[in-house]
PLY file of the C-alpha trace (Angstrom):
ply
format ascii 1.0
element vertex 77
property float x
property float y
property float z
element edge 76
property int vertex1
property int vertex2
end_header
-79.34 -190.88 -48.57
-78.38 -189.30 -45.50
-80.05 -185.41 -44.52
-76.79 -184.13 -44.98
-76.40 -185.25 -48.64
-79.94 -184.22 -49.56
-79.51 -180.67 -48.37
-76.02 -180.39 -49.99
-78.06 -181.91 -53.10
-80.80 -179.98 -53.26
-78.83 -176.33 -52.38
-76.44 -177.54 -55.61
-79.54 -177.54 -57.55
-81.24 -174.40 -56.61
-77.83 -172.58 -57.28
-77.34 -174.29 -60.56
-81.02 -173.07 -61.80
-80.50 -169.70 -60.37
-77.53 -169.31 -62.34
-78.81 -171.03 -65.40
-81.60 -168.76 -65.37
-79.98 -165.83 -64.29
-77.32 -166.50 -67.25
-80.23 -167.15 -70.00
-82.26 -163.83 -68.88
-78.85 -161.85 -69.32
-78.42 -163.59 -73.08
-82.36 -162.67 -73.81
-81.76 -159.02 -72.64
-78.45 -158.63 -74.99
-80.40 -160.01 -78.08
-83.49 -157.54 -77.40
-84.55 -154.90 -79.95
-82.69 -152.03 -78.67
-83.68 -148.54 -81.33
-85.88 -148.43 -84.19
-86.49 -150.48 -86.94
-86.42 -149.65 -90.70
-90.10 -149.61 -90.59
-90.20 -147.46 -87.73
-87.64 -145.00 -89.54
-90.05 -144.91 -92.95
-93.04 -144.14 -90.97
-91.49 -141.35 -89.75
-89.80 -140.05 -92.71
-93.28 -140.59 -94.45
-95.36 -138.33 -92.32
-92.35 -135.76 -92.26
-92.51 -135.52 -96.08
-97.08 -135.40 -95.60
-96.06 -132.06 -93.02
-93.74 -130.59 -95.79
-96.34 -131.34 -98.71
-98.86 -129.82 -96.67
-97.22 -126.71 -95.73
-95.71 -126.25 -99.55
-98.86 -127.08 -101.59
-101.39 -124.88 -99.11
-101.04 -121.37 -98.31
-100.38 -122.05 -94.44
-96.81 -122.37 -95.52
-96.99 -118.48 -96.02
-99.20 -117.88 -92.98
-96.90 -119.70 -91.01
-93.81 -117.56 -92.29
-95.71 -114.08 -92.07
-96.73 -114.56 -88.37
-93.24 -116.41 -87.33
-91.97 -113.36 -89.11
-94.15 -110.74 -87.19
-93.03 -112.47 -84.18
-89.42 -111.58 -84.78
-90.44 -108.37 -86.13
-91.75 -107.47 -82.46
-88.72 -109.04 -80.82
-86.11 -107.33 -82.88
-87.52 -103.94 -83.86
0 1
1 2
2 3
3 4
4 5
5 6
6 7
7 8
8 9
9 10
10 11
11 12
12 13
13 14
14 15
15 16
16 17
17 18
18 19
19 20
20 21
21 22
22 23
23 24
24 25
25 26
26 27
27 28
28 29
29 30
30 31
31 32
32 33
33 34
34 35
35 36
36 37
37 38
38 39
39 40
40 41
41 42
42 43
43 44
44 45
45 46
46 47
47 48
48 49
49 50
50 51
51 52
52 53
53 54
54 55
55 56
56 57
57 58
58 59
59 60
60 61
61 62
62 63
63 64
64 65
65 66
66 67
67 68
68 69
69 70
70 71
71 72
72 73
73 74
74 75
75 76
């Protein structure tokens, strides 16, 4: 095989595997998780539901309403 047939040879192969890998790295990214999952999503809507149980069934609920409410009480006499 002559030089000039190996170096045509061997630049047709680096370009193929640059584009075959470029190619399967661009079908990997589109088929990547991309937002939350359900489980993600109940986890949150479970501690959301612990804050409001916490606040209702205690009496920081109220403590939390009389000072956001002396707050405004100062802002807007």
């Amino acid at each position: 095989m002559s030089d000039l047939m190996l170096k045509t040879a061997v630049a047709t192969k680096v370009r193929v595997n640059g584009w075959k890998n470029t190619t399967v790295e661009a079908m990997q990214r589109r088929n990547a998780d991309k937002g939350q999952t359900a489980v993600e999503y109940l986890g949150i809507i479970a501690v959301v539901v612990l804050i409001v149980l916490a606040i209702t069934g205690t009496s920081i609920g109220q403590t939390i309403l009389t000072k956001i409410n002396a707050q405004i009480a100062k802002v807007a006499p």
